[in-house]
GULO-110650 format. One record per residue (C-alpha): residue number from 1; x, y, z; chain. Coordinates in pm, 1 decimal, always signed. Layout:
BEGIN
NUM; X; Y; Z; A .
...
END
This chain:
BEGIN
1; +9265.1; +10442.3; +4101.3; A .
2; +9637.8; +10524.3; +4273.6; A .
3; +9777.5; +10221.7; +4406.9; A .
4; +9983.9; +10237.3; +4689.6; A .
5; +10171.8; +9947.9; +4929.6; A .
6; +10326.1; +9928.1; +5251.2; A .
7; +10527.5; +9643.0; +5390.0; A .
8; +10654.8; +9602.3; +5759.6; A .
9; +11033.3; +9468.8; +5809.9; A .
10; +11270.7; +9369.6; +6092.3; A .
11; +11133.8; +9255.9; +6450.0; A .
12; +10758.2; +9282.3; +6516.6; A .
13; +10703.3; +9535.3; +6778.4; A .
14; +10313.2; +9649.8; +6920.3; A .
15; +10161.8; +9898.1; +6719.9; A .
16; +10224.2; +9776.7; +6347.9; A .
17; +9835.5; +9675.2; +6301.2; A .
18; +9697.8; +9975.3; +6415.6; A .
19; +9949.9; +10172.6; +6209.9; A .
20; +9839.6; +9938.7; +5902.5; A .
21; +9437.5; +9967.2; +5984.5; A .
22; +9456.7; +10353.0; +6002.1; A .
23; +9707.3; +10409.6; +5710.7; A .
24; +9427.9; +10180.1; +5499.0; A .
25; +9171.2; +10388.5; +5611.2; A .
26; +9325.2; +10710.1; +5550.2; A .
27; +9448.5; +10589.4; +5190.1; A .
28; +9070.0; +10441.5; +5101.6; A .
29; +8885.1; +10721.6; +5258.0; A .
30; +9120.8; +10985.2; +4981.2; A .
31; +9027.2; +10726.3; +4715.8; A .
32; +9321.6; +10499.5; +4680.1; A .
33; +9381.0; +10157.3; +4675.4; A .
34; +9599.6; +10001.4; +4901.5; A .
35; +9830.8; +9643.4; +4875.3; A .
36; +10047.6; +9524.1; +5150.7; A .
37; +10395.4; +9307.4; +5132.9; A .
38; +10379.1; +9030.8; +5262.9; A .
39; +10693.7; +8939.0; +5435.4; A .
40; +10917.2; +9228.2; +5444.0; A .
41; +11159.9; +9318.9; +5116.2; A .
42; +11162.1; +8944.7; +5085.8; A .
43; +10784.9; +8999.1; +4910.3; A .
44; +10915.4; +9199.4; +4665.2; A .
45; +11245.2; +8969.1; +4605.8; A .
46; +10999.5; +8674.2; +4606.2; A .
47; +10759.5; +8834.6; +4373.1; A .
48; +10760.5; +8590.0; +4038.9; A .
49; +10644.4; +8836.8; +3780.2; A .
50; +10593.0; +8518.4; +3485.1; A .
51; +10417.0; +8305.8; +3787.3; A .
52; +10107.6; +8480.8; +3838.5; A .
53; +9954.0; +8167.8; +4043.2; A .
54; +10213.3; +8243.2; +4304.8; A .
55; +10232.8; +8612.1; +4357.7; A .
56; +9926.6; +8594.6; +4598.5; A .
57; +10189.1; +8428.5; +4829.0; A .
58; +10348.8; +8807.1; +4867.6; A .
59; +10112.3; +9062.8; +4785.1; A .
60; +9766.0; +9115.0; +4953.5; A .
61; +9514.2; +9333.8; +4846.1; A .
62; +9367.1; +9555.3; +5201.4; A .
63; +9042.6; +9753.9; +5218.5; A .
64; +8876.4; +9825.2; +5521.8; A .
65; +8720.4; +9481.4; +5633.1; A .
66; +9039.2; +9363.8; +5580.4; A .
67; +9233.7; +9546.9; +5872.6; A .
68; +8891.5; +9603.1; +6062.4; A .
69; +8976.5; +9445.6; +6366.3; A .
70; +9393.4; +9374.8; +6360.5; A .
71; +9479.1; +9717.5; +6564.3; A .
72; +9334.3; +9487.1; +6882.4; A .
73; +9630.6; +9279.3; +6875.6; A .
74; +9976.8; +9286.8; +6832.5; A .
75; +10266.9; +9170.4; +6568.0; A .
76; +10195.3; +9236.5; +6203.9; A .
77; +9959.3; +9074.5; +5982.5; A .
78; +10189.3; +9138.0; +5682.5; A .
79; +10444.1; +8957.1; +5817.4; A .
80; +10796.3; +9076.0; +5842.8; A .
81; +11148.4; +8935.5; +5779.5; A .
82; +11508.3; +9051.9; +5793.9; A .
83; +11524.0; +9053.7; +5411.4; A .
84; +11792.8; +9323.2; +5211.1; A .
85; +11711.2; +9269.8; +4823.5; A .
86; +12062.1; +9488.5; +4758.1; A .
87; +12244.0; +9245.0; +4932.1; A .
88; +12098.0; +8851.6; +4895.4; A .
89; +12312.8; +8570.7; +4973.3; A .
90; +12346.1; +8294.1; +4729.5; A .
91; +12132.9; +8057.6; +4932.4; A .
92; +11877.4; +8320.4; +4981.8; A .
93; +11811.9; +8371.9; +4613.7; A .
94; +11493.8; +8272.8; +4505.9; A .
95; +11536.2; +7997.7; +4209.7; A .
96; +11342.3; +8172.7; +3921.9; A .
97; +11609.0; +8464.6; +3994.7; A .
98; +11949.5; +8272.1; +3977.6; A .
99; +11988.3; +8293.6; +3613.0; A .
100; +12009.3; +8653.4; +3654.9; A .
101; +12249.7; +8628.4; +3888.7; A .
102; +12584.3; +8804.0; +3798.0; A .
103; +12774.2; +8541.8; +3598.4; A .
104; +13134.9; +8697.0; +3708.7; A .
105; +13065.5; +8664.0; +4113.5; A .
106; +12876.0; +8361.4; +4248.7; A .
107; +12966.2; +8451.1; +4593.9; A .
108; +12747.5; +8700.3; +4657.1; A .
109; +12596.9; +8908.1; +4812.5; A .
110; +12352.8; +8985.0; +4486.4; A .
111; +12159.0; +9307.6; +4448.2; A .
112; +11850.5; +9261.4; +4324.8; A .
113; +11720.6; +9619.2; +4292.3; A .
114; +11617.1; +9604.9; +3934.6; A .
115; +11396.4; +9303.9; +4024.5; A .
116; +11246.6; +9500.3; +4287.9; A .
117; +11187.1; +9802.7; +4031.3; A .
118; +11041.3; +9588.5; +3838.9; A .
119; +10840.8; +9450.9; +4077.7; A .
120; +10666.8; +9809.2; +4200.8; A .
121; +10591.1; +9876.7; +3791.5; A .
122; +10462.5; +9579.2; +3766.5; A .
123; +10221.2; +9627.9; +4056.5; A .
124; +10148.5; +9958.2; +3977.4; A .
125; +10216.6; +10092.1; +4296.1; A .
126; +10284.9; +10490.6; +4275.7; A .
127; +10459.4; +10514.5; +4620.4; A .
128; +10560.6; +10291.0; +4921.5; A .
129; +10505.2; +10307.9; +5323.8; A .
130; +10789.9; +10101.7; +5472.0; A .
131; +10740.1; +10056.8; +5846.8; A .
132; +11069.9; +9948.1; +6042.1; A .
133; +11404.8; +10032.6; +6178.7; A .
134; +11714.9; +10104.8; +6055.6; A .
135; +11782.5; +9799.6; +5859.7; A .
136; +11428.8; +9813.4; +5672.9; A .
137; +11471.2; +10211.7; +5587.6; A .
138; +11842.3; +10197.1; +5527.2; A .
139; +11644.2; +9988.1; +5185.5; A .
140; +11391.4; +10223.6; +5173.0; A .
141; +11638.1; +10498.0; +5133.0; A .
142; +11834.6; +10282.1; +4837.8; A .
143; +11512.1; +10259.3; +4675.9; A .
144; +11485.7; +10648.2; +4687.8; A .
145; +11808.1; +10736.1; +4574.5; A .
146; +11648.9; +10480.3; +4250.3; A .
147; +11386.2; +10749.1; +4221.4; A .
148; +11103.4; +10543.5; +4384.0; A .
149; +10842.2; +10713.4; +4561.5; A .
150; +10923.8; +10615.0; +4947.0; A .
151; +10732.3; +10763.6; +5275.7; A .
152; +10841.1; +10577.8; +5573.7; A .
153; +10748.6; +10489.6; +5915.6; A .
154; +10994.9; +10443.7; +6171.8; A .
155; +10957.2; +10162.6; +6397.3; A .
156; +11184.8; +9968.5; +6671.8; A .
157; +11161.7; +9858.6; +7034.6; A .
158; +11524.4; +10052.2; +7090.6; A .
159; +11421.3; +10359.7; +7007.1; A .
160; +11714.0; +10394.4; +6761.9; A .
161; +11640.7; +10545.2; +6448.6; A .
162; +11848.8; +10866.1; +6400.2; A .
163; +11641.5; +11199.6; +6339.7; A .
164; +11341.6; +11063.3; +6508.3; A .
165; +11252.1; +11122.5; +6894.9; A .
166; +11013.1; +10796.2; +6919.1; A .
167; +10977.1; +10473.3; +6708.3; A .
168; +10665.8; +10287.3; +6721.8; A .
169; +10669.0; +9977.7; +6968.0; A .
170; +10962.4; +10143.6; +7240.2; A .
171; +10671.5; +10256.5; +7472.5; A .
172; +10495.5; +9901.7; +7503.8; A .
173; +10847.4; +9739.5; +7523.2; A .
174; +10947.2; +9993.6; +7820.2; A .
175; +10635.1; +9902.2; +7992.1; A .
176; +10651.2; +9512.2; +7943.6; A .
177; +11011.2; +9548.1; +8091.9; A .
178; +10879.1; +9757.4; +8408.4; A .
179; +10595.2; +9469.0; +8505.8; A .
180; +10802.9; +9172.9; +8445.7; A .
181; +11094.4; +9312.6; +8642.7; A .
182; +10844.5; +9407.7; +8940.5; A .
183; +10711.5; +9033.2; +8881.1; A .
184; +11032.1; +8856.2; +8942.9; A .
185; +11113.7; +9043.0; +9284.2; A .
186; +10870.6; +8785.1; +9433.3; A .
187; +11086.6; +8515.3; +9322.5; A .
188; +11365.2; +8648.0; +9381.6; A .
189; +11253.6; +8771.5; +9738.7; A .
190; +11140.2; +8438.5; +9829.2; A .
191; +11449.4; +8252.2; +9727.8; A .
192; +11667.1; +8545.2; +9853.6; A .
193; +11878.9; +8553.1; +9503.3; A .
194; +12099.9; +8768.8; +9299.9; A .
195; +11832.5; +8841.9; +8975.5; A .
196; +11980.3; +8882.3; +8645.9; A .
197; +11724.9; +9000.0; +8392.3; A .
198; +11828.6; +9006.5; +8049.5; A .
199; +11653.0; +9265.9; +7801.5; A .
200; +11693.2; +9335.0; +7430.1; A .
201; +11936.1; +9620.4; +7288.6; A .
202; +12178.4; +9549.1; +7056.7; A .
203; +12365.9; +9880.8; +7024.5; A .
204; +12153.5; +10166.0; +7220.1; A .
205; +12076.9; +10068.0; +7554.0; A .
206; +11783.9; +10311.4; +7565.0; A .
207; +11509.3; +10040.8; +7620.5; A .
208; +11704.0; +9839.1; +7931.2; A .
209; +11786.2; +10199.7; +8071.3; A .
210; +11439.1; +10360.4; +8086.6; A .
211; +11315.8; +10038.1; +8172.5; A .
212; +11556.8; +10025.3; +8491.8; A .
213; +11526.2; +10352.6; +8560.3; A .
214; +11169.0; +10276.7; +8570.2; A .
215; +11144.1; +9965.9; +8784.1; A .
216; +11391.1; +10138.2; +8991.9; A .
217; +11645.3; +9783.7; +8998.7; A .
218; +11969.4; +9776.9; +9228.4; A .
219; +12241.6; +9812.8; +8894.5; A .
220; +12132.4; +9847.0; +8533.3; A .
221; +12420.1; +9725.0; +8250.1; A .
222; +12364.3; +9853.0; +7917.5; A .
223; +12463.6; +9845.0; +7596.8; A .
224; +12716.5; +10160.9; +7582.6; A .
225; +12964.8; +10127.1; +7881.4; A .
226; +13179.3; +9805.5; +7895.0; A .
227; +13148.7; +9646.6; +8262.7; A .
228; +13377.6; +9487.7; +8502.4; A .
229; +13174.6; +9165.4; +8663.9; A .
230; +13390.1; +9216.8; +8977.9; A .
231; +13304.7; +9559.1; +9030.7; A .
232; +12911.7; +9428.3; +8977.4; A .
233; +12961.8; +9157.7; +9218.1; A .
234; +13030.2; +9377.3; +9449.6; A .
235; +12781.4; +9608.6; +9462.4; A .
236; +12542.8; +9329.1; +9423.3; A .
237; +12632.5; +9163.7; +9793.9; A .
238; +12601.7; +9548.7; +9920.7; A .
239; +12259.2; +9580.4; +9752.8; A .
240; +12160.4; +9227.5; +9879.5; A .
241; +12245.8; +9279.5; +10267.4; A .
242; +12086.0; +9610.2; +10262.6; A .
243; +11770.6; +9506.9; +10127.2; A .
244; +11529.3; +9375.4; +10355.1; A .
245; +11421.0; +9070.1; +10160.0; A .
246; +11768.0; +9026.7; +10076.2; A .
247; +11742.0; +9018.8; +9679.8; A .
248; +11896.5; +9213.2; +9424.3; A .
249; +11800.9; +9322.3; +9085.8; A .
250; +12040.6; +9384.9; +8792.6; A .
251; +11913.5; +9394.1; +8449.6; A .
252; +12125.3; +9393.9; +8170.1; A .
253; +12114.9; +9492.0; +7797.7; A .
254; +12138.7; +9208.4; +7525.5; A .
255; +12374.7; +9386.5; +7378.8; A .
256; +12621.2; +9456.2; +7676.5; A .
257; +12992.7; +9366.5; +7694.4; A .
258; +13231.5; +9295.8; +8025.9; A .
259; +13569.7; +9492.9; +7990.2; A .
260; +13750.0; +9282.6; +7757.6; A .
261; +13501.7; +9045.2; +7636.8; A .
262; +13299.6; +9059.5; +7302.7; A .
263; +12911.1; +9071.5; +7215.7; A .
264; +12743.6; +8725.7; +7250.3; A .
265; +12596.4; +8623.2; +6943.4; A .
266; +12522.2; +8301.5; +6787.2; A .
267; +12364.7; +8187.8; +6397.2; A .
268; +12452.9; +8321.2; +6032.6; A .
269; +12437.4; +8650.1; +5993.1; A .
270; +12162.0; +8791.1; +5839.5; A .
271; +12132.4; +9009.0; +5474.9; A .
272; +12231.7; +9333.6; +5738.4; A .
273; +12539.1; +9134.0; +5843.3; A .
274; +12354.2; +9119.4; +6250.5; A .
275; +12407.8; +8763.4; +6421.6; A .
276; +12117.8; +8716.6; +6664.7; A .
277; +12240.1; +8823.6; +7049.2; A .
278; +12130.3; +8653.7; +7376.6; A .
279; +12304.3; +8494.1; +7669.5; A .
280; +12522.2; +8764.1; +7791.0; A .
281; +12287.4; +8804.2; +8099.0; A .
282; +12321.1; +8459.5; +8180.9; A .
283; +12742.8; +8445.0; +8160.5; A .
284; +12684.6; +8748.7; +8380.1; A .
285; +12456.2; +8528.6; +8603.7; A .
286; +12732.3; +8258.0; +8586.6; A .
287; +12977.2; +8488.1; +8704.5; A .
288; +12846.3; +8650.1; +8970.3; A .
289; +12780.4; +8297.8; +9163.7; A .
290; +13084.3; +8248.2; +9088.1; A .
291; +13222.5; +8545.4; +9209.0; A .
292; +12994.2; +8610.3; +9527.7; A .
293; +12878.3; +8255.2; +9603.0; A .
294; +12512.6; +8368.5; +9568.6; A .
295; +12257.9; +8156.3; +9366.7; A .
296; +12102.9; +8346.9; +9063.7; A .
297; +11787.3; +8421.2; +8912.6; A .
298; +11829.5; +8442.1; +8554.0; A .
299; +11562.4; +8521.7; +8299.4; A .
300; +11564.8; +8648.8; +7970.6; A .
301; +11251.7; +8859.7; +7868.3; A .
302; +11337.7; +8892.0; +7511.2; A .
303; +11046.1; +8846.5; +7349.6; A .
304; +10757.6; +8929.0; +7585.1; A .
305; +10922.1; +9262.5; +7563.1; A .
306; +10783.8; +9285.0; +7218.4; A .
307; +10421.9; +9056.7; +7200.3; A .
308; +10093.2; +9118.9; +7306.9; A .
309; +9854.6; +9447.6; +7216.0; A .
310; +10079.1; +9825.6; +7198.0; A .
311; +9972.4; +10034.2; +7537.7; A .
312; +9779.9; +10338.6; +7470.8; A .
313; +10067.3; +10513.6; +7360.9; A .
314; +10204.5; +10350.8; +7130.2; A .
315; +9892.7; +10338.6; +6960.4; A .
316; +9819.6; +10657.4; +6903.2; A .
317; +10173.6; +10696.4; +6757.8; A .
318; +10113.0; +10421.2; +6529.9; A .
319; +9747.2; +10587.7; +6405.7; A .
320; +9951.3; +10912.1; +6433.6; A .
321; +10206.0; +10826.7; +6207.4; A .
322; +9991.3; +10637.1; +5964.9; A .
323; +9787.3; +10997.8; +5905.7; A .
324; +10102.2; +11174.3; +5851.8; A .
325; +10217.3; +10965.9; +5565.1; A .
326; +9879.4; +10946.6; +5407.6; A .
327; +9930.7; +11355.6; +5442.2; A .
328; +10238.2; +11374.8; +5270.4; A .
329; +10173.9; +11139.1; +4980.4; A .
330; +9854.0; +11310.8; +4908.2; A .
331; +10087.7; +11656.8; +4872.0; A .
332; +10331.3; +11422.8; +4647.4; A .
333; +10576.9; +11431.2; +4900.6; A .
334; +10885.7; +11178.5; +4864.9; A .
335; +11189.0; +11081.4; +5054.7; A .
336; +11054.0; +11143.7; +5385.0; A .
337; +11022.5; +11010.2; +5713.3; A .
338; +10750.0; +11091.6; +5929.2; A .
339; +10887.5; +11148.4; +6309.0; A .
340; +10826.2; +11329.8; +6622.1; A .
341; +11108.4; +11575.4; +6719.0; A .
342; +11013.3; +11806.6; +7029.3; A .
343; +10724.1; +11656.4; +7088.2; A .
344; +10587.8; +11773.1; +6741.5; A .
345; +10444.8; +11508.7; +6438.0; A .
346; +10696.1; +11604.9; +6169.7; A .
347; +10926.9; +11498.7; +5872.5; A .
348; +11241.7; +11455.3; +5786.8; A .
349; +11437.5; +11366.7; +5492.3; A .
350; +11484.3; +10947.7; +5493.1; A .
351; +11838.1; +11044.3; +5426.7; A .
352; +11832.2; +11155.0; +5800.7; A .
353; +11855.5; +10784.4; +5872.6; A .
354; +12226.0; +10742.4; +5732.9; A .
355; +12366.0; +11095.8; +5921.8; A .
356; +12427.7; +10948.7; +6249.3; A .
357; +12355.9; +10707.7; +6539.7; A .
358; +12148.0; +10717.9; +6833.7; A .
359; +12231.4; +10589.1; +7162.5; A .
360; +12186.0; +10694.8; +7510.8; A .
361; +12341.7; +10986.1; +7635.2; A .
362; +12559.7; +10834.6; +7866.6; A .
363; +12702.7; +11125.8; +8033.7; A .
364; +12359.3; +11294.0; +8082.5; A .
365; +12167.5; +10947.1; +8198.1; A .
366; +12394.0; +10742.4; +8372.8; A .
367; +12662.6; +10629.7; +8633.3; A .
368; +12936.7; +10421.9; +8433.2; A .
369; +13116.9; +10385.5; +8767.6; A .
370; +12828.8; +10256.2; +8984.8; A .
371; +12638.2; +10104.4; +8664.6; A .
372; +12315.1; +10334.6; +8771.7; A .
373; +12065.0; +10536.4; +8541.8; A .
374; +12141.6; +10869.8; +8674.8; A .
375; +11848.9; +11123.7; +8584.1; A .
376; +11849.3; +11403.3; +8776.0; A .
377; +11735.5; +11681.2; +8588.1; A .
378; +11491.8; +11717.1; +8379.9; A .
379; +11398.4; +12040.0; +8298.8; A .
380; +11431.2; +12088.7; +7925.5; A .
381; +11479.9; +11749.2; +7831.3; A .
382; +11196.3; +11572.1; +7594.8; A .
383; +10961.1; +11332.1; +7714.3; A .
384; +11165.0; +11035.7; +7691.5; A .
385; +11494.6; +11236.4; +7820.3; A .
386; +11685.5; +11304.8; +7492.1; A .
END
């Protein structure tokens, strides 16, 4: 029987288990057998291949009573870290791997590609299903150029993979955004504040913007267009005294920068050389009091953006995309990614990935001098406006 495996990498978004449940079916119901990663790339780093009592620890066997019932909920029951086997730190190397380590550099970073190789022989799998973002397939795509059999599955909350229109998970996150910004008006009604709601985006603000646009707030900061906190504290008293409960809502992009500052970030970067980001919505906060004298709301979603079930749409992307790459590995496909581009399932090379970067259209979507989404026409423009 073929063997296949699929492995899930970067942030957990909704949708991941129902993509897993249906590519499982798929796979069993054409007659192969299926094993998922646990754990990201770091499964296959991890794997031991002379310690056979601990290789359950990253590889799990999955039939259908397995995944039965995991599309219900959200995450990933496979587990997912930020893992790059081409580029491991020293303290990241697993110990039955440091004697392989290259004697002339013990600085690192370490590729351990030909332990991955090894690895997928060893396991007999015949091809691969990563699901992530950029990070996870960026790997994905090494392993190709290697001559590995690779069908990805894009998935992130931002929306950002280049040469796809949607990425499992950005739908759920949009809509988590929408009903916890509408939420916090009643606070911030009742205590008649300046709200400062924080959302993740590192680089493409697309989440925070469609989520603003949305929720229709007062200003929307995001991560593309450096912002002057004087201009914003301006046209946060205006939006204050003209709204009847006197509030105001500003929500701001994780990844945003004032005119002259720097990203907020904070830990040890990880094996894709990203420190974590958070906090830049409440320095904001800070400095808007500070500015305007106003008391602040501030709350960071983070998280609840990405927990809990995938909304309807979301899951049928996820199932969608699942079917496609069963498709194309049954007609020996390789180095592709499955996508949707004009609002048509489709693939394109994984290659695609590495050709550019996707961010919002800033000229098309929004008012850099008045920090506003601007959308006023559609006509022409794909579902989710480019």
């Amino acid at each position: 029987m073929k063997r296949l495996g699929i492995l899930t990498g970067g942030g957990d978004v909704p949708g991941l288990n129902a993509c897993i449940k249906a590519f499982v079916y798929s796979a069993t119901d054409e007659g192969y057998e299926v094993v998922g990663i646990r754990r990201g790339w770091g499964g296959l780093l991890n794997f031991n291949l002379d310690d056979p009592t601990a290789q359950s620890e990253w590889i799990i066997p999955l039939n259908k009573q397995h995944v039965r019932t995991i599309d219900r909920t959200g995450g990933t029951i496979l587990h997912t870290s930020r893992t790059n086997p081409g580029k491991v730190r020293p303290d990241e190397v697993p110990e039955f791997l440091r004697a392989t380590q290259p004697e002339s550099d013990d600085k690192g970073p370490f590729d351990f590609t030909p332990h991955v190789l090894r690895v997928l022989d060893h396991l007999g799998i015949e091809a691969l299903v990563p699901i992530g973002g950029d990070d996870t397939l960026s790997y994905a795509e090494r392993l190709h150029r290697e001559g590995f059999h690779i069908v990805a599955i894009p998935k992130t909350m931002d929306n950002d993979v280049f040469g796809t229109d949607y990425c499992i998970g950005f739908s759920t996150a949009v809509t988590r955004s929408v009903e916890f910004i509408h939420q916090l008006r009643t606070s911030a009604g009742s205590h008649e504040r300046i709200a400062v709601v924080e959302l993740f985006g590192r680089n493409s603000g697309e989440t925070s913007l469609m989520a603003s646009y949305l929720a229709g707030v007062d200003r929307a900061i995001i991560s593309e267009v450096h912002f002057d906190p004087e201009r914003l504290a301006g046209f946060c008293l205006k939006d204050k005294a003209s709204n009847p409960s006197h509030y105001c809502m500003v929500t701001i992009s994780e990844g945003a920068q004032m005119v002259g500052g720097k990203i907020v970030e904070y830990g040890q970067a990880d094996s894709y050389g990203h420190r974590k980001l958070g906090g830049i919505g409440q320095i904001t906060g800070e400095a808007l009091k500070r500015i305007t004298g106003e008391d602040i709301l501030y709350q960071q979603v983070s998280y609840l953006m990405r927990s809990g079930a995938p909304d309807s749409l979301d899951m049928m992307v996820a199932v969608n995309y699942a079917n496609m790459a069963m498709l194309l590995i049954r007609r020996g496909a390789s180095n592709r990614l499955v996508a949707l581009r004009n609002g048509t399932y489709t693939s394109v090379p994984i290659s695609t990935i590495m050709q550019g970067l996707k961010r919002v259209d800033v000229e098309e979507l929004y008012d850099s001098e008045n920090y506003l989404p601007k959308v006023r026409h559609v006509d022409g423009k794909p579902m989710f406006l480019y």
